[in-house]
N, C-alpha and C positions, 0 to 999 in steps of 0.2 A: 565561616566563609563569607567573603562579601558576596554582593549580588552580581557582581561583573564576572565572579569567577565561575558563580552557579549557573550562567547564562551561557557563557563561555565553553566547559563543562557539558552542556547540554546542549549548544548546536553542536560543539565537537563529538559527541556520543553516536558510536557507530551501533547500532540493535542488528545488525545481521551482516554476513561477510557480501560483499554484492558482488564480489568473486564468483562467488558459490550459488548465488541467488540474485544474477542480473534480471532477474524480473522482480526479485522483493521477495520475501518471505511474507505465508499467508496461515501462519497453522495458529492452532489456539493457544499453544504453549509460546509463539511469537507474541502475541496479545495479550498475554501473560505476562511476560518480561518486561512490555512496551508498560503494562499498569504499576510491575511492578517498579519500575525505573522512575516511574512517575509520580506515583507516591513519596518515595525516597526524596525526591526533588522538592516533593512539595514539604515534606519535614525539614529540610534546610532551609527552604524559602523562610518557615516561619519563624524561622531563629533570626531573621533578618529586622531589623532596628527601623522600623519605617520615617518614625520623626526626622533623620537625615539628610532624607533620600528628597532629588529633585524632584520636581515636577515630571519629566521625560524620566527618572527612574521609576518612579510612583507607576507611570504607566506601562513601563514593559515589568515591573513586578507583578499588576494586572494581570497584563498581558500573557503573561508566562504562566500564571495561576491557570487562567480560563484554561489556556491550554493541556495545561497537566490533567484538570480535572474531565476533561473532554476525552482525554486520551485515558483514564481509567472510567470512566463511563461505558468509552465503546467498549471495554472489554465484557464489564462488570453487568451490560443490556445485551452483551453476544452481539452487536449492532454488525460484525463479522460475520455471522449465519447466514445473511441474505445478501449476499453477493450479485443477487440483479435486482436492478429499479427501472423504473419506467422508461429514466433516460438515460441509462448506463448499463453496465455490464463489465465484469471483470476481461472480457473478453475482447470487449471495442476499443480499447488503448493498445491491444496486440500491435493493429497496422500503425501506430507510432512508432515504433523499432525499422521499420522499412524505411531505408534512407541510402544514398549513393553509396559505397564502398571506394574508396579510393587510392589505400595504403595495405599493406597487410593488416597491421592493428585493427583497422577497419571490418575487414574479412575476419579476423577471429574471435573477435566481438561480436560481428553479426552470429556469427555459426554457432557459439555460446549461448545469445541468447534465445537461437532456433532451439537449441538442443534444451533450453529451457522450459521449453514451451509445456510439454507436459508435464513435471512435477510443478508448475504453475496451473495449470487445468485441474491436475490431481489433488492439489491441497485447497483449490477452491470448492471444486465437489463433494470433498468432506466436510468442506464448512454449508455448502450448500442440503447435503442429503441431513444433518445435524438439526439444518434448520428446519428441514422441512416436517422431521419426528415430530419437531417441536413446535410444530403451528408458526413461524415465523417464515411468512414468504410474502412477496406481495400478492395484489388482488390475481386472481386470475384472465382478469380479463386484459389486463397488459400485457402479454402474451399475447394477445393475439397482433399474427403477423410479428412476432420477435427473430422468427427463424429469418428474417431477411436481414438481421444484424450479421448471423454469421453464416450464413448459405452460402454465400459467394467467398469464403475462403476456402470451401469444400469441391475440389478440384477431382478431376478423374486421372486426367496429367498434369504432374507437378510443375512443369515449364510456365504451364496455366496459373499456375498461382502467385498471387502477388507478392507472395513471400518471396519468390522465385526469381522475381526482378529486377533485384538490383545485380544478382549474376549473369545477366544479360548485355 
């Protein structure tokens, strides 16, 4: 295979239906496929003939390596187990999905990926309670005051919640 096609190939490659999983898939068997797809990639890269190859090919073959091997890494250090950092959170990209509604499609996209929202929480929690067996979390002191990341999505009426507002 040339290199245009393993590139080619590889931005084309779909790893999860986003149908089915408008927020992403997050399980370890996902990170699983993502290293094993990547490996795969990276045995064809190496059949590839370098002496040929431009300058601007030289570097997305690079380019494309690091990222292989970065993507069987995360798997291969569970870098998936600790799902919160200091300055993120699986859970603070949520209020990115809150946007106008305009058309139908609009509406049942949204509603999709509301109805998402928990086997998204559910498959982060098992990577999170995994990690934490397993001594991977960060310090504890980042925590403190974390709850103000998502306290205020924690409504008593749902009209209240921002989720809530583009149905307004």
């Amino acid at each position: 295979a040339t290199l245009d096609k393993i590139i080619t190939e590889y931005q084309d490659h779909e790893s999860y239906d986003k149908e089915e999983y408008p927020l992403g898939l997050y399980t370890k068997e996902y990170y699983k496929s993502i290293a094993e797809y990547a490996k795969s990639t990276l045995d064809k890269l190496e059949k590839i003939e370098v002496d040929g190859l431009s300058e601007t090919e030289t570097i997305s073959l690079d380019l494309l390596k690091f990222n292989l091997k970065d993507q069987i890494a995360y798997y291969e250090f569970e870098q998936y187990l600790n799902p919160l950092l200091s300055d993120y959170g699986f859970h603070s990209s949520l209020t990115y999905n809150v946007r106008p509604l305009t058309n139908y499609d609009d509406i049942k996209k949204y509603l999709n990926t509301l109805n998402a929202i928990p086997e998204y929480v559910n498959q982060h929690f098992v990577n999170l309670r995994e990690g934490l067996e397993k001594g991977v979390s960060q310090p504890l002191v980042i925590f403190k005051g974390y709850e103000s990341t998502y306290d205020s999505n924690i409504v008593d009426n749902y009209e209240d919640s921002y989720y809530y507002s583009p149905f307004k």
